[in-house]
C-alpha positions in Angstrom: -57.9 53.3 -31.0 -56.4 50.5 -33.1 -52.6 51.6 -31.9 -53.3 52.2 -28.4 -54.9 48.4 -28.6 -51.3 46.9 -30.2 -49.1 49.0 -27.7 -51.4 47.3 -25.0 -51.3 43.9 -26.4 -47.1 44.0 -27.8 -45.7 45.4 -24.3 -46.6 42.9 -22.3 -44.8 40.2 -24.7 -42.3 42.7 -25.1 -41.3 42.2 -21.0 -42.1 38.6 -20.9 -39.6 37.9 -23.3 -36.8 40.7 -22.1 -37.7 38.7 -18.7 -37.1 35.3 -20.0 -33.4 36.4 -21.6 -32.5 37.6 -18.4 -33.1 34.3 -16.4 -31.1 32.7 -18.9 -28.1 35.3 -19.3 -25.1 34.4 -16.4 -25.4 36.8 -13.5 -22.1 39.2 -14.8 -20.1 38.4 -11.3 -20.3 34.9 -11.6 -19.4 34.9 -15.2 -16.3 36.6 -13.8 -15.6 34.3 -11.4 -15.6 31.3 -13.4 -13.1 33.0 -15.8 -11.0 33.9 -12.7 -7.8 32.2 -11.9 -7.6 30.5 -8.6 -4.3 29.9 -6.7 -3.1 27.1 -6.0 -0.5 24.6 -4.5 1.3 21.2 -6.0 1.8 18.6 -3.5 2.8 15.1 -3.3 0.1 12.9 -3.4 1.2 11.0 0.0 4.4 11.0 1.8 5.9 8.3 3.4 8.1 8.0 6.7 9.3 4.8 6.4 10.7 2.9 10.0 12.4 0.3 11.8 10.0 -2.4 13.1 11.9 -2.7 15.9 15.4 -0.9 17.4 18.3 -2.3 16.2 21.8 -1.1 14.6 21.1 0.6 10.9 23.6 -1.7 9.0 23.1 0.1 5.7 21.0 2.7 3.7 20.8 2.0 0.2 19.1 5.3 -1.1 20.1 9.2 -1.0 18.1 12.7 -0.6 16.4 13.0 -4.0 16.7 8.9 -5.2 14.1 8.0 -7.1 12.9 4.4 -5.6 10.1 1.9 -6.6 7.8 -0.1 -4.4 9.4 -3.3 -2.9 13.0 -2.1 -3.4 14.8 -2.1 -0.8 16.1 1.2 0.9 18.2 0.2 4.0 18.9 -2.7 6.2 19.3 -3.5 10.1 21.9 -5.5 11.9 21.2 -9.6 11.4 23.9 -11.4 12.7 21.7 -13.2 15.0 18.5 -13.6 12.9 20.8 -15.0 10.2 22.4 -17.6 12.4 19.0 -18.6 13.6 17.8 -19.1 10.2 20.5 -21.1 9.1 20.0 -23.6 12.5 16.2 -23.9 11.8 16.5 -25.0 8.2 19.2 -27.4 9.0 16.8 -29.0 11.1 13.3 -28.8 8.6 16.0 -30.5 6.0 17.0 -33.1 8.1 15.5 -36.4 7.3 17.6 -39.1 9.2 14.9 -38.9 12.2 12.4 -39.7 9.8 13.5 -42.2 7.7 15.0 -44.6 10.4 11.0 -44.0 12.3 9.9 -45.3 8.4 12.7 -48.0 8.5 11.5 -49.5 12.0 7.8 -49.0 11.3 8.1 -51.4 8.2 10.3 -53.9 10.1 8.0 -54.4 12.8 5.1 -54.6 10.2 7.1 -57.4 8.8 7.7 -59.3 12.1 4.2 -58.4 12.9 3.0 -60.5 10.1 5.4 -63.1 9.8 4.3 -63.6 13.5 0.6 -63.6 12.5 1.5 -66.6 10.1 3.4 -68.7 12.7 0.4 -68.6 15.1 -1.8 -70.2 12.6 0.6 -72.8 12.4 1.0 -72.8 15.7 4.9 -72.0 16.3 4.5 -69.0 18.4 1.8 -68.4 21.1 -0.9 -65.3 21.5 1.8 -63.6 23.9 5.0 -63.4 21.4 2.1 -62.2 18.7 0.7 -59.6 20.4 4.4 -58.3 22.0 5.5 -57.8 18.0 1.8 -56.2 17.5 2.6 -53.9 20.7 6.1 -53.0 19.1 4.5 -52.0 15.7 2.1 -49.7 17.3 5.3 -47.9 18.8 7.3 -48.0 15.8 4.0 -46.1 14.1 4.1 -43.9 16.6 7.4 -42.6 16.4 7.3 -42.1 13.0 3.9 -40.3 13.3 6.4 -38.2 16.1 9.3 -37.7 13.9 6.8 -36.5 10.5 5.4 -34.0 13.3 8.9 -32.6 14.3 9.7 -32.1 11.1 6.4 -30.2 10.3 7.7 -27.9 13.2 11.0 -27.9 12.4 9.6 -26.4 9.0 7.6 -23.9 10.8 10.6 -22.2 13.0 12.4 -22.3 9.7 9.3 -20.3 8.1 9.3 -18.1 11.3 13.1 -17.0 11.4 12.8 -16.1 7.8 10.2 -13.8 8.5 12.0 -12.3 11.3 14.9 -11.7 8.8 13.2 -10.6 6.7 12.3 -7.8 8.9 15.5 -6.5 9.2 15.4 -5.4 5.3 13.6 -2.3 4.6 11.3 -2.2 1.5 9.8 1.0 0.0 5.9 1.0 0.2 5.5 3.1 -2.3 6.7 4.5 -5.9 8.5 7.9 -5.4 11.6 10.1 -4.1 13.6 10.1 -1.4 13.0 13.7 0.9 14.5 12.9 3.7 17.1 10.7 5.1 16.9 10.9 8.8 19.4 8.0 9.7 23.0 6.9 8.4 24.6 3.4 8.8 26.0 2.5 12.3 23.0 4.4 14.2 20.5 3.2 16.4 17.1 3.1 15.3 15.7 4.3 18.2 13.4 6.3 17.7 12.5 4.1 14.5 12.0 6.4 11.7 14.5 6.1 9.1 13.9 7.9 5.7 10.8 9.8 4.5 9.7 9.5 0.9 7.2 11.2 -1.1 4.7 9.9 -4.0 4.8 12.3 -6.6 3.1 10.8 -9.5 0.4 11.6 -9.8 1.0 15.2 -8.2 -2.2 16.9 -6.2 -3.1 20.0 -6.8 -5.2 21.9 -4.1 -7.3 24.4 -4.8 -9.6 26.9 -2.0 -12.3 28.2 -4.7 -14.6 30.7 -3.4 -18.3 29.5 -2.8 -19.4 31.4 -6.0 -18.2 28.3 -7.6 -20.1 26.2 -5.2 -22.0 23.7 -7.9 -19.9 24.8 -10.9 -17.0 22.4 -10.3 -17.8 18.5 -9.7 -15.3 15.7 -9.6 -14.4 14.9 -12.9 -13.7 18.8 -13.9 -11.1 19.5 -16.0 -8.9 22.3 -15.1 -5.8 24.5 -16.1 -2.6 24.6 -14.2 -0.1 26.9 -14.4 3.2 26.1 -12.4 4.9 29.2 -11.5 8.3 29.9 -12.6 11.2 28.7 -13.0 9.1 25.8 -14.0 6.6 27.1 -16.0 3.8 25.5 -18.6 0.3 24.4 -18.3 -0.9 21.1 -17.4 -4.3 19.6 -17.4 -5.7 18.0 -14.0 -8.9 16.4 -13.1 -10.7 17.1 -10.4 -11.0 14.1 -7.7 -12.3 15.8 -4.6 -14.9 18.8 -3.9 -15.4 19.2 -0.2 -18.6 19.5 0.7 -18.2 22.0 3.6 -17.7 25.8 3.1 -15.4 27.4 5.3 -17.8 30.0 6.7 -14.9 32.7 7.6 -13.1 32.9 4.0 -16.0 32.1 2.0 -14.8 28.9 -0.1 -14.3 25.4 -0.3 -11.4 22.8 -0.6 -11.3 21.1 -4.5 -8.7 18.6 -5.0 -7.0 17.9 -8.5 -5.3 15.1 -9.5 -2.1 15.6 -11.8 0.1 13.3 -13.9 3.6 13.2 -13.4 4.8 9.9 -15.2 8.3 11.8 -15.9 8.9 13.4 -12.7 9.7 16.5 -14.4 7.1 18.4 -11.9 8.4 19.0 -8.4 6.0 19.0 -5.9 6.0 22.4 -3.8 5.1 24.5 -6.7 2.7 27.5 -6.0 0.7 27.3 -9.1 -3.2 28.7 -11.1 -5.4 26.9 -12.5 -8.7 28.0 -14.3 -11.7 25.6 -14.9 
């Protein structure tokens, strides 16, 4: 009676606990899957085709297929002949002073003769009428220097104007990376305007389809393995950056993004690659 009483009372502890292992214990196909390598593909992180803003004669490209170039260098120029010319007439006139100072010169001589008049009327030498003609011929004398100052404010402004305009006709790069693609040589017309295409390769991007098995198991800030395929070889450590949040209902996983250093340039971008979480 007394064993039949501790088989009753020790089995049901017995499944409670073999139930409470089993909630804890991975499921054995997802254990598999997060040990499973995923394919994927090395990319550039942006790319870059850089134009003309506006059609005009190339006059010279400064970079080749495969140049490394840095942002604000520049890559190629247009024809300027004419913007050139134009800036060199507009800041002959924001330099010239002549207008100005002979407006200062007058204003201060008819201030002069406007109050030496002022002191012959209280004496009485000149009348009201010659006093208020040299009073009169200040007022214009202020005015055309007030006209002159604004000229040369404009004069400066053009002059700001056609450098910008030149400047338009030198081609920067916008970004830090290679050169892909030349699509123009000098002596060409721009038109249409598109004249090299470059591509940002540090950091790399690594993009990865993991199957919705996964779905929770990788967050941004994951860590993961990446394996470039040969000739390249060698494992590299990314960090996850993006997780999409929509599941591609007909292949059964999700878009995750990595993002991978590439300070040397020693990884091309292109690579087919795994990577393991």
């Amino acid at each position: 009676m007394n064993t039949v009483a501790r088989d009753f009372t020790i089995g049901p502890l017995l499944r409670a606990l073999f139930f409470a292992l089993s909630l804890g214990s991975p499921t054995p196909g997802l254990a598999q899957a997060v040990e499973e390598d995923l394919d994927c593909l090395v990319e550039p992180s942006s790319t870059v085709v850089v134009s003309a803003p506006e059609s005009a004669v190339v006059d010279s490209v400064l970079v080749d297929l495969g140049d490394l170039v840095e942002k604000g260098q520049v890559i190629a120029t247009l024809e300027s002949s004419v913007e050139e010319a134009t800036v060199a007439s507009a800041r002959a006139r924001a330099q010239g002073v002549a207008n100005v100072r002979a407006s200062e010169a007058r204003f201060s001589f008819e201030t002069r003769r406007k109050e030496r008049a002022l002191q012959l009327l209280e004496q009485g030498v000149v009348s009201d009428t010659e006093q208020d003609e040299r009073e009169s011929a200040r007022l214009v004398a202020e005015a055309d220097l007030l006209l002159a100052r604004e000229n040369q404010q404009l004069a400066q402004l053009e002059l700001r104007r056609a450098e910008a305009l030149l400047e338009r006709r030198t081609i920067r790069s916008p970004i830090d990376g290679v050169v892909v693609r030349r699509i123009l040589s000098p002596g060409e017309y721009a038109d249409p305007l598109e004249l090299l295409e470059l591509a940002q390769i540090d950091p790399l991007r690594v993009e990865v389809f993991a199957p919705v098995s996964l779905l929770g198991k990788i967050s941004v800030g994951t860590k993961g393995q990446v394996s470039m395929e040969e000739p390249v070889g060698g494992v590299h450590e990314a960090l996850v950056v993006v997780v999409d949040r929509v599941v591609d209902a007909a292949s059964g996983t999700f878009r995750v993004r990595l993002e991978l250093p590439n300070p040397d340039y020693t990884l091309p971008a292109g690579l087919k690659c795994r990577v393991r979480f």
